[in-house]
N, C-alpha and C positions, 0 to 999 in steps of 0.2 A: 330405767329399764331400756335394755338395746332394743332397737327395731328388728332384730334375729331374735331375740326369746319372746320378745311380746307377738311376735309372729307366727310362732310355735305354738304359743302359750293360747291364741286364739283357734285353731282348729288342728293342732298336730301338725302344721306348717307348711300345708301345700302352698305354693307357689308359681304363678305363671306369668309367662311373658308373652306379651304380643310385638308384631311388627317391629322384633328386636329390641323391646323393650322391655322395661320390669315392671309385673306386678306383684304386691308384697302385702302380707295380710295386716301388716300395723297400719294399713292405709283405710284396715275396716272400720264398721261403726263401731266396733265394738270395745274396751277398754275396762281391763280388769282391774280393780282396787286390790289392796293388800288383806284387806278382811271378808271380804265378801266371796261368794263362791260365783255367782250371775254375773252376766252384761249389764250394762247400764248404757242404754240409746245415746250418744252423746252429737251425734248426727243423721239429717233428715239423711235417708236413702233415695237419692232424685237420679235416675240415668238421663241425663240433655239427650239429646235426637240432635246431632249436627248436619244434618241432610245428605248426609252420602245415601249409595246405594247400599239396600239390601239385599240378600238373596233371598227371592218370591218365587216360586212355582218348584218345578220335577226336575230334581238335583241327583247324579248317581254318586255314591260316596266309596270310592276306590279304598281297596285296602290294602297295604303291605306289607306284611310282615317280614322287618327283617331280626335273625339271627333264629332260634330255634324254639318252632312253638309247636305244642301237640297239636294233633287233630283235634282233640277234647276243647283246647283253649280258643285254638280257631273257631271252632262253633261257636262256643259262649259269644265272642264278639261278633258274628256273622248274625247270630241269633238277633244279638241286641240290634245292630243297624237295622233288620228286618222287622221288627218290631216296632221302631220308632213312626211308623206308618200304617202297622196294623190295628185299623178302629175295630176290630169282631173282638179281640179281647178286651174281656172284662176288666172294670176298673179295681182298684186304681193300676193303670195300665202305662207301660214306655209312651206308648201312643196320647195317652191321653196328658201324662209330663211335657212330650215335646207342644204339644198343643197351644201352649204359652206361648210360645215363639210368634204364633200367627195373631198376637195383639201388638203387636212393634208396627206402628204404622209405618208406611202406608200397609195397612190392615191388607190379610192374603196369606196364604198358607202356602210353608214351605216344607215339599213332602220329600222325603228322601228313601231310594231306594238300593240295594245293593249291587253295584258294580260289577268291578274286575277285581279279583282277588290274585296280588303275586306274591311268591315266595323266594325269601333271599337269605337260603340258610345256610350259605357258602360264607357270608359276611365278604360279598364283591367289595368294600369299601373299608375292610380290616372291621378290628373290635372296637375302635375308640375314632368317633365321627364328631367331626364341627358341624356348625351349622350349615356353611355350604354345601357339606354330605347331604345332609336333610336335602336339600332344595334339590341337589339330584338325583337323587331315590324317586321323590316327589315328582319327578319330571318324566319317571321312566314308565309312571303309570297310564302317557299318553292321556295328560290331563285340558281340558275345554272348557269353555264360560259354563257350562251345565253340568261340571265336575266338581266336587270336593276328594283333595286324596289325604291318606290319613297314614302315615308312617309310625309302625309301630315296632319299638325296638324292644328284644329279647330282654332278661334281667344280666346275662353276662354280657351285653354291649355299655360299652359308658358314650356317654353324648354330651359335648360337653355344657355346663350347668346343672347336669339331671342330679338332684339331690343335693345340690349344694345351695339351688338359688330357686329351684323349678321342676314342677311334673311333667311338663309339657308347652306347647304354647302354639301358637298359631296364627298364620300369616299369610303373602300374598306373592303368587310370580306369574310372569309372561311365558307364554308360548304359542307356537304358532310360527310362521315361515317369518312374518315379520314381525314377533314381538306384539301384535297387537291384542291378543283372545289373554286377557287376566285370568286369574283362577286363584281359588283357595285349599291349601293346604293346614296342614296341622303335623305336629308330633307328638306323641304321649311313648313314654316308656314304662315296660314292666318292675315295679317297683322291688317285687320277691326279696331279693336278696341284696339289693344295695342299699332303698331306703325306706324298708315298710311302713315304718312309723312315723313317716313324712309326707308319703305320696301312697299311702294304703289304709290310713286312720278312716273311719273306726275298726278295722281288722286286724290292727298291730299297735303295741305299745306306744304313745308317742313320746318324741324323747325330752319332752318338756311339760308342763302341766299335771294334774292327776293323773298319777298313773292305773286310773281304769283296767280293766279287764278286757282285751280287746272282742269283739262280736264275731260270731260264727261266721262266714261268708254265706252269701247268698249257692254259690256256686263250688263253696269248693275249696277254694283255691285264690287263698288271700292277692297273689299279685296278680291276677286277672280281674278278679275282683276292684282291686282301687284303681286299676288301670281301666277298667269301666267308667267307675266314678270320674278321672279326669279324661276321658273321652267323649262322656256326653255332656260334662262343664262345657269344653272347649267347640263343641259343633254348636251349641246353643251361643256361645261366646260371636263364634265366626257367621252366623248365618243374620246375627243382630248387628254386627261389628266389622264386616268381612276386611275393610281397606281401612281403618282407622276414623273414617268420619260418620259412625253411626251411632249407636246409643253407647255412653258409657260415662261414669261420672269421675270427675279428676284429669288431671293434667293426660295429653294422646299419649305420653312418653311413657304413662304408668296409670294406666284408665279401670276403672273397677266397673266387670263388663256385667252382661244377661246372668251368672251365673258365679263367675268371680265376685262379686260382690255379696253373694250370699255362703262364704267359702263356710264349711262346719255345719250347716245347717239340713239336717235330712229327716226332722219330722217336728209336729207341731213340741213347743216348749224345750226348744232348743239353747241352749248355753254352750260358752267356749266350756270344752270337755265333758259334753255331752250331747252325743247326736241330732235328739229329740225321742218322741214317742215314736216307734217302729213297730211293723208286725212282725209276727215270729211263727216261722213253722215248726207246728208240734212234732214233726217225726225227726227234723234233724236239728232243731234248733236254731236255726240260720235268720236273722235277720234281713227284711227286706220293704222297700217300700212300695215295689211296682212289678207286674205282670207282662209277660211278653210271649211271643210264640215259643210254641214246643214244649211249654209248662214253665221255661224260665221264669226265675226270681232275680228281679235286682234292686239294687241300693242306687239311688239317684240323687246328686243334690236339689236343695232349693234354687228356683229361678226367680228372678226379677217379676213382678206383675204393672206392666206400666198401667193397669185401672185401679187397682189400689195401691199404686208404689211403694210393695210389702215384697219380700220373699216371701215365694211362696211354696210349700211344699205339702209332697202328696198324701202325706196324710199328717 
């Protein structure tokens, strides 16, 4: 079996890359037989601690949207970044998902709040971006060691790898008069229309595996929706991992991170091509497994637990 369908074949094929690198899901534990429908554990799940820095304390998490995103859709993600700090709601709550994070020692909580929000619906960098785009989008959000910015590309922008190899990924640059203030950055793209059933499963077909019946959105709106799901992978990923020397198991060039490493899995009794157990709202049917302000519902994956060195997920 290729390392591309067995990769699909484990959670509908999300795929990410760090520090210009590849992570790929046949790197998971998990490994499908030809007769069986379930995983079969075929590796301990251990994230090493290499002793880099993490990011510990009040981080603002800039956001940008480039190419063209409703007000509606803007919310949705403004909601969620706002959420990831709010403890008054009820569980199982964003807030109480990101909460993991603060067990990566050195133990301390890293709280994040919402930023500067810009917009670039002009496409100032044409439709079709490299990486190097990314880094300078990333740049324009007047970013600082107490920054995280988070570029997010419409469904009609192509960037290159998005769908072919990756949802997104996330990574690290300098700025400052001399190059010396680090910071972290991220990219996620809106999957809609280029590759639902890739970088938007469980809300779209996926194109390998049981073909399931894709899950309502929590929100609406399938490509905002998965582009949630690898939004909050990837800040979990970078806050645990932010320069390459922090937690993550497997080689730095292709590291299965905080959340990477539990790709597919978003509720207890989980299998490749099957989410897990989820709640469901009775008026709309939507599937969901976390609370957030303004009544939002979202879908989150499982995260790493370094006290039980399990994924762990919210319900």
């Amino acid at each position: 079996m290729s390392m591309k369908k067995l990769a699909n074949l484990t959670s509908a094929g999300e795929m990410y890359s760090f520090s210009k690198s590849w992570f790929c899901l046949a790197e998971m534990r998990y490994i499908i037989f030809k007769n069986t429908t379930k995983a079969e554990i075929v590796q301990p799940l251990v994230l090493n601690y290499h002793k880099g820095a993490l990011l510990k304390g009040n981080y603002s998490l800039n956001l940008l949207f480039y190419g063209r995103f409703s007000p509606a859709q803007r919310s949705i993600v403004a909601d969620f970044v706002r959420s990831l700090s709010a403890t008054s709601v009820r569980s199982p709550s964003v807030a109480s998902w990101w909460s993991t994070t603060f067990l990566y020692s050195p133990v301390g909580t890293t709280r994040l709040s919402l930023g500067r929000v810009f917009l670039d619906d002009a496409y100032s960098l044409g439709k079709s971006l490299a990486h190097s785009d990314l880094v300078t989008l990333a740049a324009r959000a007047a970013p600082h060691r107490s920054s995280i910015t988070a570029v997010l590309t419409a469904p009609e922008v192509l960037v290159d790898g998005f769908c072919v190899s990756r949802c997104g990924f996330h990574d690290s640059a300098r700025a400052g008069r001399r190059g010396r203030a680090r910071y972290a950055y991220l990219w996620v793209g809106n999957p809609a229309t280029q590759c639902p059933g890739e970088c938007a499963w469980p809300f779209a077909k996926p194109i390998y595996g049981p073909q399931t019946a894709p899950l309502v959105p929590p929100n609406g709106d399938v490509g905002v929706d998965g582009l949630i799901i690898s939004l909050a992978t990837l800040l979990a990923d970078t806050v645990t991992n932010p320069y390459g020397d922090g937690y993550f198991q497997g080689p730095p060039t292709m590291p299965n991170e905080a959340v990477t490493s539990c790709t597919g899995i978003f509720g207890a009794g989980a299998f490749p091509g099957y989410p897990g157990n989820l709640l469901v709202d009775p008026t709309t049917g939507a599937y969901y497994n976390s609370l957030g302000l303004a009544g939002r519902k979202y879908l989150l994956p499982a995260m790493w637990d370094p006290k039980t060195k399990q994924c762990k997920p919210l319900v």
